[in-house]
N, C-alpha and C positions, 0 to 999 in steps of 0.2 A: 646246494651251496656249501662250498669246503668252510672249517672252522675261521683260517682268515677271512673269508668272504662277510661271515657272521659278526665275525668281531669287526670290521672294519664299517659294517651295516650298523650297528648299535652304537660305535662310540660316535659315527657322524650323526644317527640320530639324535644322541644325546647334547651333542653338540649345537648342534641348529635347534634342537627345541631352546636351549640357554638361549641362542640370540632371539630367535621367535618369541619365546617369554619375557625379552626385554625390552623388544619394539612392542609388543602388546602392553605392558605394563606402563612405560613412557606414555602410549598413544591414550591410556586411560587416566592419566595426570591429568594430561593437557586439557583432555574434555572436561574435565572435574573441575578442573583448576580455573575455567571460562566460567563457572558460575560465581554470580554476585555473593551469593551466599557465602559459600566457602571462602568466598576473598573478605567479605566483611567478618570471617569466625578468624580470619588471619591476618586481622586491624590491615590489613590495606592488599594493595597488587604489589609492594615492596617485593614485601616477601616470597609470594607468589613466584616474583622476579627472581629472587634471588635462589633457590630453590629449584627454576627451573634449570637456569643458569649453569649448575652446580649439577644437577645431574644429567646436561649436554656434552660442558667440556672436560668432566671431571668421571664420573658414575661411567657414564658408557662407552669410554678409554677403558676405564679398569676391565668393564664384563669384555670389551674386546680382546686387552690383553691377558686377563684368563685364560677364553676360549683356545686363543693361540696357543698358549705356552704349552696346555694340557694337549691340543693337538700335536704340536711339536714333539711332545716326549712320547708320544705314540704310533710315530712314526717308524717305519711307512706305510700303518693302515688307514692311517686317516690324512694321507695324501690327497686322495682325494675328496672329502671335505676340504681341505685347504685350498683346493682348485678353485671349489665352488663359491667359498666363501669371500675367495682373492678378485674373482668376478661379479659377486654378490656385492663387494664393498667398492668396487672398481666402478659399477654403473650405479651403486646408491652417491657416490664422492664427485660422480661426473652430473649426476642429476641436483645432488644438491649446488651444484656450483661453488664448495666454500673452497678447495685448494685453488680452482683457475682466478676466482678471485682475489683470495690471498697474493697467489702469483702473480697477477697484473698488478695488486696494491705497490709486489715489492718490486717489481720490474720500472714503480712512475718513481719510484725512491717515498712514495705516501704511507709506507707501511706503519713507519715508528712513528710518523705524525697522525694518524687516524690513532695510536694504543695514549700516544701521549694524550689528544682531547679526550680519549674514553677515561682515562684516569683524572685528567680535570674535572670533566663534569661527573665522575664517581664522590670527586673527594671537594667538592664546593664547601664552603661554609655554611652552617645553618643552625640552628638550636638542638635540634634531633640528626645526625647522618643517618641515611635509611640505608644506602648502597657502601660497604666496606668499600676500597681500592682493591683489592682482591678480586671482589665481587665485579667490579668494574673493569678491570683489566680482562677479567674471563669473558667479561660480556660483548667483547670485540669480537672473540672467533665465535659464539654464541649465534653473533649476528648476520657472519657471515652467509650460516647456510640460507640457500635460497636470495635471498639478498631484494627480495620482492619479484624476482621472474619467475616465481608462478603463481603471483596474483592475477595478473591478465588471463592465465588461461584457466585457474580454478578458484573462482571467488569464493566459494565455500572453503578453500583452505583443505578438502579432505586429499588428496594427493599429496599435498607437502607434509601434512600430519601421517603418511605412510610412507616417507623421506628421510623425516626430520630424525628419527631414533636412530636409524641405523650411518645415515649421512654423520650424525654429531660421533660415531665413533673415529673417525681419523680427519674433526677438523679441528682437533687439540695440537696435534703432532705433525702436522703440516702447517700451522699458524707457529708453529717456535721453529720447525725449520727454516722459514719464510723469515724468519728476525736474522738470523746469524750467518743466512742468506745474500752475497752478493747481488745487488740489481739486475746484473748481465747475463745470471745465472739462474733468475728466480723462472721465466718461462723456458728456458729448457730443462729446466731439472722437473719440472710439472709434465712435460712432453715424455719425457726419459720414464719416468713414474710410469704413464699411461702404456708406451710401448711394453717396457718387461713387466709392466700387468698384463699386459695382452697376450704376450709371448709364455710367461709362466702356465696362465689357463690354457695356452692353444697349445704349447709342443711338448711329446713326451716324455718321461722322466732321462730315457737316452739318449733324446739331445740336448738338453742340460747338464748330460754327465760328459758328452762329448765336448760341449763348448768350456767347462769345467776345464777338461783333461785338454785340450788346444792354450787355456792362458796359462795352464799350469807351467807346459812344455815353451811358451815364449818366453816365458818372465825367469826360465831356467837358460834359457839360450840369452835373452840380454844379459844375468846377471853372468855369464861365462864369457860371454865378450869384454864385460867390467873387470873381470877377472884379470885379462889377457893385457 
């Protein structure tokens, strides 16, 4: 194996152990987090709440856009890692259901009205608030993933609990797309999403650089016609 080959081995493995150590890390919250104990040393499931919440749509955005960036600027050894990874978050996003969901919310026009009740019932009146409006607001794309379609087929919950870490990283960023998101537009831009995921994993880097080099050369011929 040549020096690139090496280097491009190590920084993808460096890479996916990051994500690997963060769905392992999540996945051992959540377990922790299920015990009585620990919920009554953290005066309630509030917090618990609030906390998981916070490291769904918030914590596992950030490790995601890390990993990127540092792949990005390392490029193009760690293309391929980005391949895998672009397939990796392609079928954990499709499995957790929360963008096709999103996308159907904003497609019925129910989007803004499902964030508005999350934020009434964050922010009711009481003696003590337990749930910030923050907290509440977050806790809409929180909920999305899964959305209870895989309790029917794993009532133990252990399949979604090896979902949920990696799924919660791109259903931050697809839930604020989905807001500012026309209705008309909310299931084809989900459809759009899925195809050039598809297409970036499946074709290789020279037909990317060819379809590149094709709009490059129209959008040079319309703006010469405008010219004219």
């Amino acid at each position: 194996m040549n020096n690139e080959g090496v280097r491009t081995s190590k920084i993808g493995l460096l890479l996916g152990n990051v994500v690997g150590c963060w769905g392992l890390l999540y996945i051992v919250f959540k377990a922790v987090a299920r015990k009585s104990i620990l919920a009554e040393m953290w005066t309630g499931a509030s917090i618990l709440t609030s906390i998981d919440i916070v490291l769904t749509t918030v914590v596992s955005l950030v490790v995601a856009v890390i990993v990127e960036v540092i792949a990005v600027r390392h490029l193009p050894v760690t293309r391929p890692f980005l391949r895998k990874l672009a397939a990796f978050l392609l079928l954990m996003t499709l499995l957790g259901g929360e963008f096709y969901f999103c996308a159907t919310l904003s497609h019925n026009g129910k989007l803004w009205s499902f964030l508005s009740t999350s934020l009434n019932a964050g922010s009711q009146t009481s003696a003590s608030p337990r749930i910030s409006p923050l907290i509440a607001a977050l806790g809409l794309p929180y909920s999305m993933i899964s959305n209870g379609g895989w309790n029917a087929i794993d009532s133990s919950g252990f399949l979604l609990a090896l979902i949920y870490p990696f799924a919660s990283m791109t259903v931050l960023p697809f839930f604020l797309l989905m807001l500012i998101t026309p209705s008309f537009l909310a299931l084809p831009i989900f459809w759009l999403w899925v195809v050039l995921s598809v297409l970036y994993v499946v074709l290789p880097p020279r037909a990317w650089a060819g379809m590149r080099g094709a709009v490059v050369r129209g959008c040079s011929v319309v703006r010469g016609k405008k010219i004219q």
